[in-house]
C-alpha positions in Angstrom: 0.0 0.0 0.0 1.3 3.5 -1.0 2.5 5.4 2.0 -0.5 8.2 2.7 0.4 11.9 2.5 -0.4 13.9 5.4 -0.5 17.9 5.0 2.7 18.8 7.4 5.9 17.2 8.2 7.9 18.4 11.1 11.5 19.1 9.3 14.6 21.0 12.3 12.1 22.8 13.8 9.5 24.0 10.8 6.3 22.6 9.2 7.1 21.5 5.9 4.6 20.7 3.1 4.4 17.0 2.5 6.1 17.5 -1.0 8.8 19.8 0.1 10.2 17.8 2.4 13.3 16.8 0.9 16.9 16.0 1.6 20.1 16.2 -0.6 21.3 13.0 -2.2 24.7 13.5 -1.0 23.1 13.5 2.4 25.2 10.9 4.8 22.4 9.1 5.9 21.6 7.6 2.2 25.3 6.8 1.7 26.1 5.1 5.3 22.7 4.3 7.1 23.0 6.9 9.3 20.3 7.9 11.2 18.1 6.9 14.2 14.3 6.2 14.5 11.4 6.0 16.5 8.0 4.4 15.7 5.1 5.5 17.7 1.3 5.4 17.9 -1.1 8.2 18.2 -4.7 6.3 19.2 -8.4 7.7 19.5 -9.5 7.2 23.1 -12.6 7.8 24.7 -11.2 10.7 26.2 -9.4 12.1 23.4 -5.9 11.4 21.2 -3.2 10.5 23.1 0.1 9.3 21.9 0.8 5.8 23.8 4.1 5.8 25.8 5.7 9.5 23.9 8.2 9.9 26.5 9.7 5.9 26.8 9.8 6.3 22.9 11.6 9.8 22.8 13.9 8.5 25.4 14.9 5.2 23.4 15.7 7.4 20.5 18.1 10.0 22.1 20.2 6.5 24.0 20.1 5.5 20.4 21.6 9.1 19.1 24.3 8.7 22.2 25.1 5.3 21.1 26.0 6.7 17.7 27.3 9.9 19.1 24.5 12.3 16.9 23.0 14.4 19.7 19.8 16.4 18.7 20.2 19.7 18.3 16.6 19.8 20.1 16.0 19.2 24.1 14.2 15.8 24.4 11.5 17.4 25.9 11.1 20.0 23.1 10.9 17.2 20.5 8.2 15.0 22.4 6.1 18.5 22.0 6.9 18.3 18.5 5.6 15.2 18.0 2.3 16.2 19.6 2.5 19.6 17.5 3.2 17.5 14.3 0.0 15.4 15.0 -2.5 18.7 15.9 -1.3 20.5 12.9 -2.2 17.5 10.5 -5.5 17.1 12.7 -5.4 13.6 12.5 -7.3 11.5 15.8 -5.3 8.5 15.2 -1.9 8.3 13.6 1.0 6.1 13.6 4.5 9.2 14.3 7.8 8.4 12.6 10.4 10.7 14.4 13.6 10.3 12.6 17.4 11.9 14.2 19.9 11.7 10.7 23.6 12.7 9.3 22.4 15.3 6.5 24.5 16.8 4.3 28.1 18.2 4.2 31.0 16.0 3.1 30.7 12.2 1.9 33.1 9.4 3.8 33.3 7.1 6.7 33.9 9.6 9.0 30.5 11.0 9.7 31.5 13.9 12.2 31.6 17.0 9.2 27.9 16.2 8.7 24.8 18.0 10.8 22.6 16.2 12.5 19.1 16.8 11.5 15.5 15.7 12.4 12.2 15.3 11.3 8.8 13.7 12.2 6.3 12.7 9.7 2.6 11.1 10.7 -0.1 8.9 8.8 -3.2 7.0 9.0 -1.6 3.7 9.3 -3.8 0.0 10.1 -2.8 -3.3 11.4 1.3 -4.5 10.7 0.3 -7.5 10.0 -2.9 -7.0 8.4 -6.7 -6.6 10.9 -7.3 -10.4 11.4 -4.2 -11.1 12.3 -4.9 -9.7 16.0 -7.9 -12.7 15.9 -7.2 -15.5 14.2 -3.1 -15.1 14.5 -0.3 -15.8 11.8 2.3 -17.8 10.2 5.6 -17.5 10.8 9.3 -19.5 10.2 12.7 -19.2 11.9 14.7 -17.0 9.7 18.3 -18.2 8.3 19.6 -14.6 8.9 20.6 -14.5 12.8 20.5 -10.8 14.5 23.9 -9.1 14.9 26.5 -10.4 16.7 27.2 -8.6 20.3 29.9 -5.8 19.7 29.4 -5.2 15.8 25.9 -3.1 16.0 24.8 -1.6 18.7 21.2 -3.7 19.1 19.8 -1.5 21.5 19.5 1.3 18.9 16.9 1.6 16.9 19.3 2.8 14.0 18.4 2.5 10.4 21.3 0.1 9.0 20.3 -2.2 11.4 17.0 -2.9 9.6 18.6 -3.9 6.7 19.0 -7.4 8.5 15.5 -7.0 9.2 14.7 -7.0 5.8 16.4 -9.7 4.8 14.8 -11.8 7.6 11.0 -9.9 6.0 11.9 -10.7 2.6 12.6 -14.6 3.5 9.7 -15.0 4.9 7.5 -13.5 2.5 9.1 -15.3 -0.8 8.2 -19.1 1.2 4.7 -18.3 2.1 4.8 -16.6 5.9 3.7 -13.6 7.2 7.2 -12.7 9.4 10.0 -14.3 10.2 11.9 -14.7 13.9 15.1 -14.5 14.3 17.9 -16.1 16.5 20.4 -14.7 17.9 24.3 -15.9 17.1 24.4 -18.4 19.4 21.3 -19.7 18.4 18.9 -18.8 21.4 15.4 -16.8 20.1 16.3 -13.4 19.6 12.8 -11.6 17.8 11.0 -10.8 14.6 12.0 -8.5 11.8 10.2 -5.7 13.5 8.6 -6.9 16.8 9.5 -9.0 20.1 8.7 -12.4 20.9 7.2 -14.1 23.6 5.8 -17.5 24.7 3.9 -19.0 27.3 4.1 -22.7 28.7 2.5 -23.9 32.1 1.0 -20.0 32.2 4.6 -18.5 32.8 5.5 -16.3 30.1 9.0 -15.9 29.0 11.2 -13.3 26.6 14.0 -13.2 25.1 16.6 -11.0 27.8 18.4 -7.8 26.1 21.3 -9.6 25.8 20.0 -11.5 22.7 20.4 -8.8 20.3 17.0 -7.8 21.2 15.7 -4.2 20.9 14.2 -2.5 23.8 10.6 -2.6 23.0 8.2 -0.1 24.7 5.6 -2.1 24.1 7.3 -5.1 25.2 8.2 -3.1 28.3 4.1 -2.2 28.5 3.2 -5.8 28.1 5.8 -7.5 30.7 3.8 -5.1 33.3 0.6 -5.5 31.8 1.0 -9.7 32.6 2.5 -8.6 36.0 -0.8 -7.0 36.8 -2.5 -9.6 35.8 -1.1 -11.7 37.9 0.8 -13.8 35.6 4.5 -14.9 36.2 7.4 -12.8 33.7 10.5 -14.6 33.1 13.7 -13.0 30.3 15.6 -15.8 30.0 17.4 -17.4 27.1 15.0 -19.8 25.2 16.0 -22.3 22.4 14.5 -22.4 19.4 12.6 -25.5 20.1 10.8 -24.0 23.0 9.0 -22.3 20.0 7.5 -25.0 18.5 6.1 -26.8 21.9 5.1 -23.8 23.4 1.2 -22.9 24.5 0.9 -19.7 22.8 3.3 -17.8 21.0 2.8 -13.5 20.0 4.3 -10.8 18.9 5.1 -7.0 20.3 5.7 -3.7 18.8 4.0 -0.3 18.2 3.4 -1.7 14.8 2.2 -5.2 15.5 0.8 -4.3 19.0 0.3 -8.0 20.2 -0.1 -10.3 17.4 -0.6 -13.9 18.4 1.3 -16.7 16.2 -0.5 -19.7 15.3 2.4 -21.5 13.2 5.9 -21.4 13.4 7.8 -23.3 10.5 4.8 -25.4 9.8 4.0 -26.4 13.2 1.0 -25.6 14.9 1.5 -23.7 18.2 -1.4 -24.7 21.2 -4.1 -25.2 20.1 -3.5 -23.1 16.4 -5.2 -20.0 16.9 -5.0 -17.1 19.5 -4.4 -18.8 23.2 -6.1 -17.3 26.2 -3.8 -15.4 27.9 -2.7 -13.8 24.7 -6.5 -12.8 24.7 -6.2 -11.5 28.1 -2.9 -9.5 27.6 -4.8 -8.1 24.0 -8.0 -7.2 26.0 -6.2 -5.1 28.8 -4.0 -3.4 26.3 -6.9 -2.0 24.2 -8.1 -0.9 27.3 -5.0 1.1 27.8 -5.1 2.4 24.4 -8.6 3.9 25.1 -8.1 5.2 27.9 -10.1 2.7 30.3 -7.1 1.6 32.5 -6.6 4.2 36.0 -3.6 3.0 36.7 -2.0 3.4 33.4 -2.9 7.0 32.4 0.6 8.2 32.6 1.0 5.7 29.8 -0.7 8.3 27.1 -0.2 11.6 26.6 -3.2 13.7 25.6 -3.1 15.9 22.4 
């Protein structure tokens, strides 16, 4: 589906029309991957827009630019009220925000220090990552061939652009043999996540996650989720879990502002519980929409009201 054009983007500080907003093509970021990113969601509640978890998200991105050594030229929180500023201006109640932190353009070469660091934020109406049913009825997925980076080569608590180009190879697998994602593992061979989301599983009603330390990405909404199961009174455990823990599992779902939580019916051909969405993935789903509309006392200071 074509990408759909809101009015505004947010471009160092300035509403840009959505046609103007260009960048050189000498720019570093095209020639070296350089750049950071932040995907966010922006939901209708019953008591208004709010953008779910704005702060964690704004965080994760400025460790990321630390990581990389590309500090904003914008105070953190200066930039979360441009992200709530990007969303009023293109009056949209529900949106998903992509704030991106980028090497623009100056000189071309390794050394990326010459080059500005730049920002923008762009918004759009954006549906299900994995398409509406999947929430219900689940999806298929296989173990990728492509593991995650290897500890001390990429930073994989970053949310950096280059390293989504193993993510697409791990997307484009899975898609050319018949499966809605892939998962991947990590160099030793423990479950490290999807292209795009984390993973978790439940057996004997504990539910387990991959730890950080697996090449996995911080996810907010795996953050959200390990709490959520907390609350509900379920036992959390990140530990390191072999692949075949996968396939023997109870139930089996995805996290990410994206996916939200996706449940996995298949994994390489073999059906997971009872093939379809498992209870307590039905639980964890039902509180979380309850979040995301506002219906949850205790988790207000999740959203942030536009």
């Amino acid at each position: 589906m074509t990408l759909p054009k809101s009015a505004k983007i947010w471009m160092d500080g300035k509403m840009v029309d959505w046609d103007d907003a260009n960048i050189h093509v000498c720019s570093h970021v095209i020639h070296y991957g350089s750049c950071l990113f932040e995907g966010i969601r922006c939901y209708k509640t019953k008591k208004g827009s709010a953008i779910f978890r704005l702060e964690p998200h704004i965080k994760r991105l400025y460790n990321s630019a630390k990581m990389y050594r590309m500090e904003p030229q914008i105070p953190m929180k200066d930039f979360m009220e441009a992200c709530k500023e990007t969303v009023r201006v293109n009056k949209m109640e529900a949106c998903y925000i992509r704030p991106v932190v980028y090497r623009g353009y100056d000189s071309l070469g390794v050394n990326p220090f010459p080059n500005p660091v730049n920002a923008f934020i762009v918004v759009w109406e954006w549906g299900k990552y994995l398409g509406p049913e999947a929430l219900e009825q689940g999806v298929d997925v296989c173990v990728s061939s492509w593991d995650r980076i290897a500890p001390n080569t990429f930073p994989a608590l970053a949310k950096a652009g280059a390293n989504y180009m193993n993510s697409q190879l791990i997307k484009m697998e899975a898609i050319v043999n018949g499966y809605a994602e892939g998962i991947a593992l990590d160099t030793n061979g423990y479950v490290s996540e999807g292209s795009g989301e984390n993973i978790f599983l439940i057996m004997d009603k504990v539910i387990y996650t991959p730890p950080l330390g697996a090449s996995v990405l911080p996810g907010i909404t795996r953050n959200a989720v390990m709490d959520l199961a907390r609350d509900l009174g379920y036992k959390v455990a990140e530990q390191l879990i072999p692949r075949e823990m996968l396939y023997i599992a109870d139930e089996v779902f995805f996290t990410g502002t994206a996916a939200e939580i996706s449940p996995i019916r298949s994994i390489d051909k073999i059906k997971i519980g009872e093939g379809k969405r498992g209870p307590i993935t039905k639980e964890l789903q039902d509180l979380f929409f309850r979040v995301l509309d506002a219906d949850v006392k205790g988790r207000m200071d999740w959203l942030d009201f536009i």
